[in-house]
mmCIF file of the C-alpha atoms, coordinates in Angstrom:
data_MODEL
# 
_entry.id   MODEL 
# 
loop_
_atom_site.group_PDB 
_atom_site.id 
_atom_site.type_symbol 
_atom_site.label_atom_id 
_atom_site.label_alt_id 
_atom_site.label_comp_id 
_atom_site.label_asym_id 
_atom_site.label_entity_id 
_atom_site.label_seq_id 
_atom_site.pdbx_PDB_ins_code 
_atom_site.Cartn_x 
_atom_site.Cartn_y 
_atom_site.Cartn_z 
_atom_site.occupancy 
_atom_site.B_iso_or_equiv 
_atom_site.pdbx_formal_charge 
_atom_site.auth_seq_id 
_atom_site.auth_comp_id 
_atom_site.auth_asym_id 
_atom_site.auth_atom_id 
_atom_site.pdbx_PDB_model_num 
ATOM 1   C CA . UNK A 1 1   ? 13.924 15.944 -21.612 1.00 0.00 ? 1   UNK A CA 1 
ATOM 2   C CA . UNK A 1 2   ? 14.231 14.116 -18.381 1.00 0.00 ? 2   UNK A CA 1 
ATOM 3   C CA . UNK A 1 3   ? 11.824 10.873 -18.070 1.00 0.00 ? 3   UNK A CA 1 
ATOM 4   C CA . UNK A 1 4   ? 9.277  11.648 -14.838 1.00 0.00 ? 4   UNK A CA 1 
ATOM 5   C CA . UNK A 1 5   ? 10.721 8.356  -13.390 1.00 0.00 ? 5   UNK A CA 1 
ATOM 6   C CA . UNK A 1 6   ? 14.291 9.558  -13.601 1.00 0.00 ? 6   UNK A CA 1 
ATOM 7   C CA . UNK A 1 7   ? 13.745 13.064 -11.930 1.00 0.00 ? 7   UNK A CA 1 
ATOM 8   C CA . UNK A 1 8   ? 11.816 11.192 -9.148  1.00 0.00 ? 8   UNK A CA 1 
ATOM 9   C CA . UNK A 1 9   ? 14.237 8.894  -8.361  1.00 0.00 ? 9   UNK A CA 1 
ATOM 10  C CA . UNK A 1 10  ? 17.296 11.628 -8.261  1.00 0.00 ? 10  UNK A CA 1 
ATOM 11  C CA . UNK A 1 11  ? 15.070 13.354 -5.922  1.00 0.00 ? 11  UNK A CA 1 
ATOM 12  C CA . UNK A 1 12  ? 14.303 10.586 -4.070  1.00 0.00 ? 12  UNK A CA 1 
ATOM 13  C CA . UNK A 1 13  ? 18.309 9.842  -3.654  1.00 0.00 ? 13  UNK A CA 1 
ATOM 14  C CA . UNK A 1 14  ? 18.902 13.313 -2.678  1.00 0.00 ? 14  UNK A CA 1 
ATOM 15  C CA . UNK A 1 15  ? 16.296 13.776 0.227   1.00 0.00 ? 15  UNK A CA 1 
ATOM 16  C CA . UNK A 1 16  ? 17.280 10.538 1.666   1.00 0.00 ? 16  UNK A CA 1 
ATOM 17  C CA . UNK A 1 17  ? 21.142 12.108 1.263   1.00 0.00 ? 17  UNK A CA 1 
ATOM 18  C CA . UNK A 1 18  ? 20.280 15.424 2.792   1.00 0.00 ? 18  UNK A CA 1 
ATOM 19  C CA . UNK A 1 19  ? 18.016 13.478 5.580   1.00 0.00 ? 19  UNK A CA 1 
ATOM 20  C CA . UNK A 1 20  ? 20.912 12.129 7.183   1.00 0.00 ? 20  UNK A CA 1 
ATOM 21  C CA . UNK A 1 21  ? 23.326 15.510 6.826   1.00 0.00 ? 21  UNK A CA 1 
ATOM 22  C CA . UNK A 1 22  ? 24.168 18.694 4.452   1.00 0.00 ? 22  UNK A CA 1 
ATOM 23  C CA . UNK A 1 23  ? 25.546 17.752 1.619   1.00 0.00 ? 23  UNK A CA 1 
ATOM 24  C CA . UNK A 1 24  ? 27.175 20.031 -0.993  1.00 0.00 ? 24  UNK A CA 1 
ATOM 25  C CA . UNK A 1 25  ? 26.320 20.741 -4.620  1.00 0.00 ? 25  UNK A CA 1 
ATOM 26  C CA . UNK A 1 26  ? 29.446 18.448 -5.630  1.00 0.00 ? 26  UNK A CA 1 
ATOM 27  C CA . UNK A 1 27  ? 28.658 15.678 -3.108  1.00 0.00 ? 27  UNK A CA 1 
ATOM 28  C CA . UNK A 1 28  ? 25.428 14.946 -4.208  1.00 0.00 ? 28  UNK A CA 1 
ATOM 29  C CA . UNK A 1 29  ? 26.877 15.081 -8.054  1.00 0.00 ? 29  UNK A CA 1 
ATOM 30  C CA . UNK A 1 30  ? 29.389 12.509 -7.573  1.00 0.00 ? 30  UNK A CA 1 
ATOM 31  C CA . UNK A 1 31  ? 27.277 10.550 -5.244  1.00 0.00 ? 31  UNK A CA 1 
ATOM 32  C CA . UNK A 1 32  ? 24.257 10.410 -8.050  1.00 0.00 ? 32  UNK A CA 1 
ATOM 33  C CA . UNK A 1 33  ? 26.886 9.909  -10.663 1.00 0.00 ? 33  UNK A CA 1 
ATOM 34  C CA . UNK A 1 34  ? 27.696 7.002  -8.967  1.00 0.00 ? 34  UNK A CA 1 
ATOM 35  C CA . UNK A 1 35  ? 24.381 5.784  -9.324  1.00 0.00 ? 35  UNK A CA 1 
ATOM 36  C CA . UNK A 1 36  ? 24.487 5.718  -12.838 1.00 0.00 ? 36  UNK A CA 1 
ATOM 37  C CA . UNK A 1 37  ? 22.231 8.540  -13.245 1.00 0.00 ? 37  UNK A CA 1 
ATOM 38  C CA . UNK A 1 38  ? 23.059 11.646 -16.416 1.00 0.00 ? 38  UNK A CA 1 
ATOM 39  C CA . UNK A 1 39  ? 24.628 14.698 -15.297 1.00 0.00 ? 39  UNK A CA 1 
ATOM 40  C CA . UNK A 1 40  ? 22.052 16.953 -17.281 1.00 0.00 ? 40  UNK A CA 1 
ATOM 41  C CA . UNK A 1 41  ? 19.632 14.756 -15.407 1.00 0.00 ? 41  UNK A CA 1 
ATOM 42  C CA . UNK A 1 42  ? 21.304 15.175 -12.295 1.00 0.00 ? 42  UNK A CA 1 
ATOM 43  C CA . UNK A 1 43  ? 22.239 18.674 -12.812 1.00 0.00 ? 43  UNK A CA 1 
ATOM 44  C CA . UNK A 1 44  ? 18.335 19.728 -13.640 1.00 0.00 ? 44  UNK A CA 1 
ATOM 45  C CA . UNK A 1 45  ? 17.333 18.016 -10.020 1.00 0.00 ? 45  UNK A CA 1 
ATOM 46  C CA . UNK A 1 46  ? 19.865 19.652 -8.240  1.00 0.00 ? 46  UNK A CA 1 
ATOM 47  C CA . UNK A 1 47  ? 19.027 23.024 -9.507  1.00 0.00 ? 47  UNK A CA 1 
ATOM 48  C CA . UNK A 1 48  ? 15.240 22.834 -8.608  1.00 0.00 ? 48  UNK A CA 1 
ATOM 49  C CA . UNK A 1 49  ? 16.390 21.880 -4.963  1.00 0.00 ? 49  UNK A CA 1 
ATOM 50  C CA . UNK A 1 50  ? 18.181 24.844 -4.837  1.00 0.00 ? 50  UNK A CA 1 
ATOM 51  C CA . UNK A 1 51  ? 15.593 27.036 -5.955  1.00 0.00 ? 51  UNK A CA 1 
ATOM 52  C CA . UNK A 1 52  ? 13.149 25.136 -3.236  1.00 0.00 ? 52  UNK A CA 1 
ATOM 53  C CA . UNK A 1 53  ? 15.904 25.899 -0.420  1.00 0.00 ? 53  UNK A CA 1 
ATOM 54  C CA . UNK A 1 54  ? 16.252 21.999 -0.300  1.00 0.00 ? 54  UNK A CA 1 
ATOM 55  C CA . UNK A 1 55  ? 19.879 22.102 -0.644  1.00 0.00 ? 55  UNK A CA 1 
ATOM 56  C CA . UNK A 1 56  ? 22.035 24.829 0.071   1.00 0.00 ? 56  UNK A CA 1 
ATOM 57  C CA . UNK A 1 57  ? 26.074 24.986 -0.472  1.00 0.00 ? 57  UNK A CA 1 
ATOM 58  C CA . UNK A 1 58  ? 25.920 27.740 1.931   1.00 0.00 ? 58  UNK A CA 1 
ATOM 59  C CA . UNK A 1 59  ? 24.274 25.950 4.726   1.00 0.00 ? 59  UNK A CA 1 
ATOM 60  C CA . UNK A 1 60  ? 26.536 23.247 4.026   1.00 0.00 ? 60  UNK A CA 1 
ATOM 61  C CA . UNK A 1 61  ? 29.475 25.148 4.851   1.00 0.00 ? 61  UNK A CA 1 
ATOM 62  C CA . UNK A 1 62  ? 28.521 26.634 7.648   1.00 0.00 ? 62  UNK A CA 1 
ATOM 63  C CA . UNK A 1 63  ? 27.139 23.265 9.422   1.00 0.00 ? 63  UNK A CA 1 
ATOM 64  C CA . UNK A 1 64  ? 30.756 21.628 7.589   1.00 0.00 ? 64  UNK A CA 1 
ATOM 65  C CA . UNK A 1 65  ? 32.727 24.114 9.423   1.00 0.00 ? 65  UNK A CA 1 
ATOM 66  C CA . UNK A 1 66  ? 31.431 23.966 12.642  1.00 0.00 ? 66  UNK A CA 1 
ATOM 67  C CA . UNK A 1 67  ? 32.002 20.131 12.571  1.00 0.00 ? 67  UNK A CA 1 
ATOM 68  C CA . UNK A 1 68  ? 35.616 20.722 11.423  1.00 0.00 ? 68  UNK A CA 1 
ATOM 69  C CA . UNK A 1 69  ? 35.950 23.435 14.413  1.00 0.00 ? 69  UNK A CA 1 
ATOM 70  C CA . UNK A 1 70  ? 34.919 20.921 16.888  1.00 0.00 ? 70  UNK A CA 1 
ATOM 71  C CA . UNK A 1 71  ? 37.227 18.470 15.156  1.00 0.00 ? 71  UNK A CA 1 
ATOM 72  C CA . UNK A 1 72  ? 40.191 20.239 16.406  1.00 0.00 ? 72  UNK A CA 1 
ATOM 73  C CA . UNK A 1 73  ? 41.001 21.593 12.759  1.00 0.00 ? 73  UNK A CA 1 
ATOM 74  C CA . UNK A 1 74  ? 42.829 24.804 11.549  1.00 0.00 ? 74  UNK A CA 1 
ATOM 75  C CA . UNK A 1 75  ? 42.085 27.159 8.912   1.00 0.00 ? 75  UNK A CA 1 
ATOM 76  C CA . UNK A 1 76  ? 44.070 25.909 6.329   1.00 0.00 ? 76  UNK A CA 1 
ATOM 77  C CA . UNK A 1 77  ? 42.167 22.279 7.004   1.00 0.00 ? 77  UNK A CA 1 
ATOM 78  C CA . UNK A 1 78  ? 39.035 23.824 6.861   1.00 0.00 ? 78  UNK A CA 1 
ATOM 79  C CA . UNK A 1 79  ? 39.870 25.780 3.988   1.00 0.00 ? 79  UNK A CA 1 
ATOM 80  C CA . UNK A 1 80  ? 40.805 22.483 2.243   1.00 0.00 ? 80  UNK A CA 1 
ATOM 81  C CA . UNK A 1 81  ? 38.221 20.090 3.060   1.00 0.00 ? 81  UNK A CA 1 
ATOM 82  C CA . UNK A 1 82  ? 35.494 22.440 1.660   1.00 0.00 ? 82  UNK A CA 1 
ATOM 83  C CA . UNK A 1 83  ? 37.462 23.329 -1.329  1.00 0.00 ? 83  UNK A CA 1 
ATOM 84  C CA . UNK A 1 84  ? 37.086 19.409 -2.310  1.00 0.00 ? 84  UNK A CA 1 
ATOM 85  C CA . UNK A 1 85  ? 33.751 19.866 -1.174  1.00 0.00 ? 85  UNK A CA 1 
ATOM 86  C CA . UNK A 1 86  ? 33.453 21.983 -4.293  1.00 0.00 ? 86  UNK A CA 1 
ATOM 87  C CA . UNK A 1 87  ? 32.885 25.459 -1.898  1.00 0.00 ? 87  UNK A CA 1 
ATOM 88  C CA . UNK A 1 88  ? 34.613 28.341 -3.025  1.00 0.00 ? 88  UNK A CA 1 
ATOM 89  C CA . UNK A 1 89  ? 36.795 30.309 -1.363  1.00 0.00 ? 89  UNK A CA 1 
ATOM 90  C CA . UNK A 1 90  ? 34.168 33.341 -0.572  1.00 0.00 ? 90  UNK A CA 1 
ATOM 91  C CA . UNK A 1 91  ? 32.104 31.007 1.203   1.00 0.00 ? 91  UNK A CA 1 
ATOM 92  C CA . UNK A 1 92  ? 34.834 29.564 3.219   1.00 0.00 ? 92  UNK A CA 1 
ATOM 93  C CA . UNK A 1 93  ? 35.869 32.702 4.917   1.00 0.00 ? 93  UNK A CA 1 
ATOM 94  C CA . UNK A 1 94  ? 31.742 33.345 6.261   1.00 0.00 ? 94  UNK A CA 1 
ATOM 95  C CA . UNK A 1 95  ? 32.462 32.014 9.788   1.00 0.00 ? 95  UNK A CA 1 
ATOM 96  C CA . UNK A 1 96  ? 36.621 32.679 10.222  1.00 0.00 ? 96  UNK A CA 1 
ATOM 97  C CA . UNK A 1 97  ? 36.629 35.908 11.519  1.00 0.00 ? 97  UNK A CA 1 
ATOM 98  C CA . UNK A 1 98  ? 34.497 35.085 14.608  1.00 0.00 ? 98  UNK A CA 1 
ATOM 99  C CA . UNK A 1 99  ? 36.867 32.000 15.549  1.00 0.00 ? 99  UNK A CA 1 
ATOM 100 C CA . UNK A 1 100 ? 39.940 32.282 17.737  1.00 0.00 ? 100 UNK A CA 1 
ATOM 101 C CA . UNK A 1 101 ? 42.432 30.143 16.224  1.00 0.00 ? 101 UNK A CA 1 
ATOM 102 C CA . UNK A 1 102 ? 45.008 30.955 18.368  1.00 0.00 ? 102 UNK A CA 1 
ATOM 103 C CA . UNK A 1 103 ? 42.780 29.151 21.490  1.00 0.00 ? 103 UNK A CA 1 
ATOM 104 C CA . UNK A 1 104 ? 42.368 26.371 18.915  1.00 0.00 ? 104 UNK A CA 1 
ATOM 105 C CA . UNK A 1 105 ? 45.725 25.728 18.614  1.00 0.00 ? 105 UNK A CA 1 
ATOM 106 C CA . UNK A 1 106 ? 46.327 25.917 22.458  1.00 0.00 ? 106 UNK A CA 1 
ATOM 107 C CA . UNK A 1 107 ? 43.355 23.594 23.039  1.00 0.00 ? 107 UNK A CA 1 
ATOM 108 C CA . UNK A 1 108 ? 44.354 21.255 20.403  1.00 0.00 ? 108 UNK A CA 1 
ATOM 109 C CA . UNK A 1 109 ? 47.749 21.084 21.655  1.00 0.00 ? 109 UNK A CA 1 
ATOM 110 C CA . UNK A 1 110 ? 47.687 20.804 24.555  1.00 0.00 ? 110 UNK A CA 1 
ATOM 111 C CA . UNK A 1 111 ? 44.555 17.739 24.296  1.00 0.00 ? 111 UNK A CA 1 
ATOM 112 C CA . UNK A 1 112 ? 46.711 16.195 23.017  1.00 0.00 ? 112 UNK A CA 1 
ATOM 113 C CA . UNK A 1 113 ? 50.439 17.150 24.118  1.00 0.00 ? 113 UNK A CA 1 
ATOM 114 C CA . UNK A 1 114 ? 50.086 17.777 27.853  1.00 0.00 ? 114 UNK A CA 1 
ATOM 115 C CA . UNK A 1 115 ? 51.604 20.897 29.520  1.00 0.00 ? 115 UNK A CA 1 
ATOM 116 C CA . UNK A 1 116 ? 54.702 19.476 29.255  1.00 0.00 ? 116 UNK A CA 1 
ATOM 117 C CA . UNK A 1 117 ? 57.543 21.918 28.109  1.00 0.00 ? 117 UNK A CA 1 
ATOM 118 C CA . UNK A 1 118 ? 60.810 20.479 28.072  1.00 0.00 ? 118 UNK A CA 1 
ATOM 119 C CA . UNK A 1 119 ? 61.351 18.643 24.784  1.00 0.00 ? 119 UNK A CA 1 
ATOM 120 C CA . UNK A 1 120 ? 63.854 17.051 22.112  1.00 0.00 ? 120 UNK A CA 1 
ATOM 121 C CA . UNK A 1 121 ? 64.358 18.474 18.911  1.00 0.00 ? 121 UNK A CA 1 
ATOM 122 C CA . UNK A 1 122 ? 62.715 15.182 18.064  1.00 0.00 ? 122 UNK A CA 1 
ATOM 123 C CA . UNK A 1 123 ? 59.628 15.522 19.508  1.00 0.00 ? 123 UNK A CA 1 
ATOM 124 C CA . UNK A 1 124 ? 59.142 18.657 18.597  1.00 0.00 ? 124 UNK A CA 1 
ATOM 125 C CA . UNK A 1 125 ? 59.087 18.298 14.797  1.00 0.00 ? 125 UNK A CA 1 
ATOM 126 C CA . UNK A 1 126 ? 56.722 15.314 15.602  1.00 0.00 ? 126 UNK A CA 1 
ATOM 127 C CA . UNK A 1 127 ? 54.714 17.977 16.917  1.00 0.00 ? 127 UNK A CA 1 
ATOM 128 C CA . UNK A 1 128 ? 55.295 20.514 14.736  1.00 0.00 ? 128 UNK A CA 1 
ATOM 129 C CA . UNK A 1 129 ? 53.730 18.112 11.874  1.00 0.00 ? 129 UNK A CA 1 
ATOM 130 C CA . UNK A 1 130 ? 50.888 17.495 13.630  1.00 0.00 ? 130 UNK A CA 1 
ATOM 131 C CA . UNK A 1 131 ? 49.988 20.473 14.003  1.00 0.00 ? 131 UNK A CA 1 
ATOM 132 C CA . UNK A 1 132 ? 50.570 21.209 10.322  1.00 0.00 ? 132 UNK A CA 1 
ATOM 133 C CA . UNK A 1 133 ? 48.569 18.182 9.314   1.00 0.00 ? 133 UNK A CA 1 
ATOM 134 C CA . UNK A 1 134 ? 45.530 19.804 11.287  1.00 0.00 ? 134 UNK A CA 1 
ATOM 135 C CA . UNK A 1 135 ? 46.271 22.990 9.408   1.00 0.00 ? 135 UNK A CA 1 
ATOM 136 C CA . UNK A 1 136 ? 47.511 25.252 11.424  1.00 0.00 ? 136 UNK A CA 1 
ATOM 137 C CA . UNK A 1 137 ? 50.113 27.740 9.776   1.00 0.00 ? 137 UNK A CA 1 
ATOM 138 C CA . UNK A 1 138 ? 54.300 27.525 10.680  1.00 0.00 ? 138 UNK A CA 1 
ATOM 139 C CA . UNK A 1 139 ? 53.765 31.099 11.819  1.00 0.00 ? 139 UNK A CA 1 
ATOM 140 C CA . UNK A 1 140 ? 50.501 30.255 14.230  1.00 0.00 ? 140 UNK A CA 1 
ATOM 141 C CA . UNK A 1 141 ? 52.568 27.388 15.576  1.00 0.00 ? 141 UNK A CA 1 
ATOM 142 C CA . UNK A 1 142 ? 55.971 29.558 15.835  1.00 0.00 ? 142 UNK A CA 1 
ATOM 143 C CA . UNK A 1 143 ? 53.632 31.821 17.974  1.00 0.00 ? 143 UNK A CA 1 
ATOM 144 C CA . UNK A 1 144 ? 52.681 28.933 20.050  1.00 0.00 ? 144 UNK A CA 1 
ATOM 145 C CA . UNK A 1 145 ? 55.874 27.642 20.945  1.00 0.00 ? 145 UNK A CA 1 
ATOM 146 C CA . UNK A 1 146 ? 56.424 31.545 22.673  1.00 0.00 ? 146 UNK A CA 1 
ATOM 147 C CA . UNK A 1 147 ? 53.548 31.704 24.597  1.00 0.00 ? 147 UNK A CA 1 
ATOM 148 C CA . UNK A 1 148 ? 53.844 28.626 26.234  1.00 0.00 ? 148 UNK A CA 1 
ATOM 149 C CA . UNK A 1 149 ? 57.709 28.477 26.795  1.00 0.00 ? 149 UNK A CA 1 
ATOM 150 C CA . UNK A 1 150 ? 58.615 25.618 25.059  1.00 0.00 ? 150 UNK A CA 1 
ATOM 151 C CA . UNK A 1 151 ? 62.073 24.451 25.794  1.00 0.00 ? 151 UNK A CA 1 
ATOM 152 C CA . UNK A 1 152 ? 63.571 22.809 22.850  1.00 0.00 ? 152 UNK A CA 1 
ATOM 153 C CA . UNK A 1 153 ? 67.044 20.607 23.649  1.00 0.00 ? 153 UNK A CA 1 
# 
């Protein structure tokens, strides 16, 4: 049975957590566990904050998203990051189908490429793996290259 003392100061620990931003389910685990607290302690906090709409791994995904989204990210990115955020794979796809990633690729690329259109086979795959790092697919990128009339030498 958890000790009064113990339950207040998870809860404590988790307010000030979700004060600053949302946190997931897993976040706050690790970040408690870190703290030396039990997981059946933890776990028994964590479950009565869900229950009180404290926390919510749903409301973290959506606010996570949008800050990926203004990051410049793709969907694979996304898709990633809240996966190691410990949000499943139903939850990820909530907000996907009312984003245009094909403007998010243009804006991304071209933030940070230019207009430019005439370029070496070199600087293209340098590119090309940036874009991948941000997590936009080969085929989304392929597409890309089209539309704008990239020249490759």
């Amino acid at each position: 049975m958890l000790k009064a003392h113990d339950q207040l100061e998870i809860k404590r620990s988790c307010f000030q957590y979700l004060a600053r931003r949302e946190h997931s389910q897993l976040e706050l685990c690790q970040k408690l566990s870190r703290k030396g607290y039990e997981s059946s302690e933890i776990r028994a906090v964590l479950d009565d904050l869900v229950m009180n709409d404290c926390q919510s791994d749903q409301r973290f995904a959506e606010s996570f998203f949008r800050q990926c989204l203004a990051r410049g990210l793709g969907p694979l990115r996304i898709a990633y990051e809240l996966r190691q955020r410990g949000i499943t794979d139903e939850q990820t796809v909530m907000g996907e189908g009312q984003v245009d990633w094909e403007k998010q690729l243009i804006s991304v690329y071209q933030k940070k490429f230019g207009d430019n259109i005439l370029l070496t086979a070199r600087e293209w795959a340098k590119r090309l793996r940036f874009l991948q790092y941000r997590g936009f697919s080969s085929e989304m990128i392929q597409d890309l290259s089209k539309e704008l009339g990239l020249v490759i030498k």
